[in-house]
C-alpha positions as CSV (number, residue, x, y, z in Angstrom):
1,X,17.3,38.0,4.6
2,X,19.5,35.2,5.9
3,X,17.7,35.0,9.1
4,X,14.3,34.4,7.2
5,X,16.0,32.0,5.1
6,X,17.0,29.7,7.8
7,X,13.6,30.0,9.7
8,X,12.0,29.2,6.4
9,X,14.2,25.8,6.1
10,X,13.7,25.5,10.0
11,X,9.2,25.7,9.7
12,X,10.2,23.1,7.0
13,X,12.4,20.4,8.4
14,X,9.6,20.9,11.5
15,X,6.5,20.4,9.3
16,X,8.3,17.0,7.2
17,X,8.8,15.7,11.0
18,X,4.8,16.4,11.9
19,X,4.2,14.5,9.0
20,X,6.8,11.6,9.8
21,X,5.3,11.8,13.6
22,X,1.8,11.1,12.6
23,X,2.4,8.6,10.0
24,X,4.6,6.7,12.9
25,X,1.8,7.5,15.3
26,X,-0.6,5.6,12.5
27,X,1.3,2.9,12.5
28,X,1.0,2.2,15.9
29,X,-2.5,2.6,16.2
30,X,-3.0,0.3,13.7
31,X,-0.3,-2.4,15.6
32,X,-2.1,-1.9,18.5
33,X,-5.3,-3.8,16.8
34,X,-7.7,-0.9,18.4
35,X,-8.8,-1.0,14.9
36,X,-10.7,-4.2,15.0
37,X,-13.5,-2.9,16.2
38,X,-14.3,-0.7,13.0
39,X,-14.1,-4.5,10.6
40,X,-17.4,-5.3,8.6
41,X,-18.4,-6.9,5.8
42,X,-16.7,-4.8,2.9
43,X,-17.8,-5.5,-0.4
44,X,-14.1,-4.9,-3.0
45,X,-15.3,-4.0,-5.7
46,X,-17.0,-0.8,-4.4
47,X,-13.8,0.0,-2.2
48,X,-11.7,-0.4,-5.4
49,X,-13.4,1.0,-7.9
50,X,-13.5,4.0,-5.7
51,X,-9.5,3.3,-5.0
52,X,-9.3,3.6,-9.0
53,X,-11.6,6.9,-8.9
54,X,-9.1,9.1,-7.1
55,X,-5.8,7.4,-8.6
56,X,-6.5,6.9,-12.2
57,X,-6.2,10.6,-13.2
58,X,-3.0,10.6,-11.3
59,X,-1.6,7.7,-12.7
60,X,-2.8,8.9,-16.4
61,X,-1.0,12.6,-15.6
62,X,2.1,10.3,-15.5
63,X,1.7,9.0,-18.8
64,X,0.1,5.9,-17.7
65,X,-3.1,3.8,-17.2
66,X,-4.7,2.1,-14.6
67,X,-6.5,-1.0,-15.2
68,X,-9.1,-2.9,-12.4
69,X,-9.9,-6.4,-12.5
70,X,-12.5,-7.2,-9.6
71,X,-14.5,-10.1,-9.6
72,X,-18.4,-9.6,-8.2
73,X,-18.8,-10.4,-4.7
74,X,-15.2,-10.6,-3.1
75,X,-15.8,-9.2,0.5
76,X,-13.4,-9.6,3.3
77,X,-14.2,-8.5,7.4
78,X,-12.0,-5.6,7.5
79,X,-11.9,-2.0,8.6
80,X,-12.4,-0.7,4.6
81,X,-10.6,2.5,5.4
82,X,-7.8,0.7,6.3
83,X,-7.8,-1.4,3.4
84,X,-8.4,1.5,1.1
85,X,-5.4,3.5,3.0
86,X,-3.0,0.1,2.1
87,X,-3.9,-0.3,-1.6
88,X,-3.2,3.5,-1.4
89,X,0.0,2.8,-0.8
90,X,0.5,0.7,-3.0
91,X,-0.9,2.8,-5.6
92,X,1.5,5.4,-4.7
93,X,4.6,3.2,-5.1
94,X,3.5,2.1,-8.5
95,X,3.0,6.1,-10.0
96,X,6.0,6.6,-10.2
97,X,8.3,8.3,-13.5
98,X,10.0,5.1,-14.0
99,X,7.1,3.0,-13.6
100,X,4.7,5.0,-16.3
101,X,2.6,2.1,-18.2
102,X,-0.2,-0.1,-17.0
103,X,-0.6,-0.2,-13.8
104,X,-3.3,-3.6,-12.6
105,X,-5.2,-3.5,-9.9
106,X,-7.1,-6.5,-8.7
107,X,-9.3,-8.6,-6.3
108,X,-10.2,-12.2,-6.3
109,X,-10.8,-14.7,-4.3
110,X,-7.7,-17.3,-3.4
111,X,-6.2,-20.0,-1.2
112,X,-3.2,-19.2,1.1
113,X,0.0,-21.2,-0.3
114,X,1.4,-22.8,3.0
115,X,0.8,-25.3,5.7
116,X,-2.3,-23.9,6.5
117,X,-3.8,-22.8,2.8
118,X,-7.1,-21.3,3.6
119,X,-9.3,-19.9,1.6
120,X,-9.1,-15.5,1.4
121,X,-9.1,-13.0,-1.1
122,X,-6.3,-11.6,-2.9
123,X,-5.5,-8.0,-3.6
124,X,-2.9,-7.3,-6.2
125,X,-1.1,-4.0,-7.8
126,X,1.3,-4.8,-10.3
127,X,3.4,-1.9,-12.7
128,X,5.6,-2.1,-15.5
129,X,8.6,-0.6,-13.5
130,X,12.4,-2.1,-13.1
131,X,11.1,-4.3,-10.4
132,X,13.5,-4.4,-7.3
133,X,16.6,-6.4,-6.2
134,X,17.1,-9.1,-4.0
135,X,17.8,-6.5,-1.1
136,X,15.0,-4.4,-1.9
137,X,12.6,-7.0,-1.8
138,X,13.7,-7.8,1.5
139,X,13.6,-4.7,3.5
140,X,10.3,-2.8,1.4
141,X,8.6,-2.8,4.5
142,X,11.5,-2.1,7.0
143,X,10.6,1.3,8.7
144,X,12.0,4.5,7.1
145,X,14.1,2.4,4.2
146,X,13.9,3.6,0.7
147,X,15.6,1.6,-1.8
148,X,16.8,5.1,-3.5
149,X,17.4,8.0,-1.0
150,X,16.9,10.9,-4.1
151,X,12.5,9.2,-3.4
152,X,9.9,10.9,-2.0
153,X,8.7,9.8,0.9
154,X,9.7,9.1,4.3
155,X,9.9,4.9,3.8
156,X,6.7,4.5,6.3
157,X,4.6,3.6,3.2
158,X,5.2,-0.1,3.2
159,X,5.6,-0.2,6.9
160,X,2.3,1.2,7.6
161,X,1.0,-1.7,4.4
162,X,2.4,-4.2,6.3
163,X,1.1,-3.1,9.8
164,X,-2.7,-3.1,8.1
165,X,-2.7,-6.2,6.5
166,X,-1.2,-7.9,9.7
167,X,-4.0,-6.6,11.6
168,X,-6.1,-8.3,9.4
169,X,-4.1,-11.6,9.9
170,X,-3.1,-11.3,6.3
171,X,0.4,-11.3,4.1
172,X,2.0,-9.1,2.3
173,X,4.5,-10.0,-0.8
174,X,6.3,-8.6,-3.4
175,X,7.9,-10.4,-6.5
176,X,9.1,-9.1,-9.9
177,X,6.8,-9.5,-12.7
178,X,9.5,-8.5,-15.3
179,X,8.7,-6.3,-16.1
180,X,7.2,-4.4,-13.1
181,X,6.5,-5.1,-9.5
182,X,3.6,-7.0,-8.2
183,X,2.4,-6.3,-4.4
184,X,0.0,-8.6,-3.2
185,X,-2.0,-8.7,0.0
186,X,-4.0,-11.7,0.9
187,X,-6.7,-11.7,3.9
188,X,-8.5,-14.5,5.4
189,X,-11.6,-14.8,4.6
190,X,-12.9,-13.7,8.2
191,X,-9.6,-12.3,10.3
192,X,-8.1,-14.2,13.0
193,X,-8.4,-11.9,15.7
């Protein structure tokens, strides 16, 4: 009985290190900009609404809601599986027990802050969480960190955000929202490829 204890934990530890090889084996795919050749025109508001489809009963099981703000006709030239897959992530991060509330989604259209300030669209997911420290902020999309080791995950989430929206030639940013969290990616309005 011992014995098929410890091959039980064994099959385990193996499967949780398929799942960390593929997700690092995403991430380099992605970072490899092979990807490009899958951007087109993709309309926002569809992709989201169908984001909100599969996540709002998931974020309502948690005792919360989920709210989308989309404005008609924000399209970016991207690979929309790959954008789906990173507000994914995000969504994830904001269902969380601590987090339960309102979680926003949305999409608009907005100008870059910086030297070069050009013109993009804006994808944002803000909860009603704790927000994160100084430190936290810093290293969210640093490879395999996790702000509190008792979380699920492997801390590849962000990582593989960040890899996305850099394909795209976009940013990624966090900043509290007291309360809450508020991710935001912002693309170009055609990639720089």
């Amino acid at each position: 009985e011992m014995q098929s204890a410890t091959l039980a934990l064994v099959a385990e530890e193996v499967a949780e290190l398929g799942v960390v090889f593929e997700k690092l084996l995403q991430i380099a795919e992605v970072e490899s900009g092979a990807s490009r050749k899958s951007f087109a025109p993709v309309d926002l508001q569809a992709l989201l609404v169908d984001v909100v489809d599969f996540y709002e009963p998931l974020i309502e099981d948690a005792g919360g809601a989920l709210k989308l703000d989309v404005r008609p006709g924000v399209q970016t030239f991207s690979d929309g599986d790959l954008i789906a897959s990173a507000v994914a992530n995000l969504n994830n991060n904001a269902v969380k027990p601590e987090t339960a509330g309102e979680v926003l989604l949305t999409a608009k259209a907005a100008q870059e802050s910086g030297p070069e300030s050009a013109w993009g669209v804006q994808i944002t997911v803000q909860d009603q969480g704790p927000g994160a420290d100084a430190q936290t902020l810093e290293k969210m999309t640093t490879r395999f960190y996790r702000a509190e080791s008792d979380r699920q995950g492997y801390g590849l989430g962000l990582a593989s955000v960040l890899a996305i929206v850099q394909l795209h030639g976009g940013k990624l940013s966090f900043q509290n929202a007291n309360p809450g969290l508020i991710a935001r990616i912002w693309l170009p309005s055609i990639a720089k490829v």
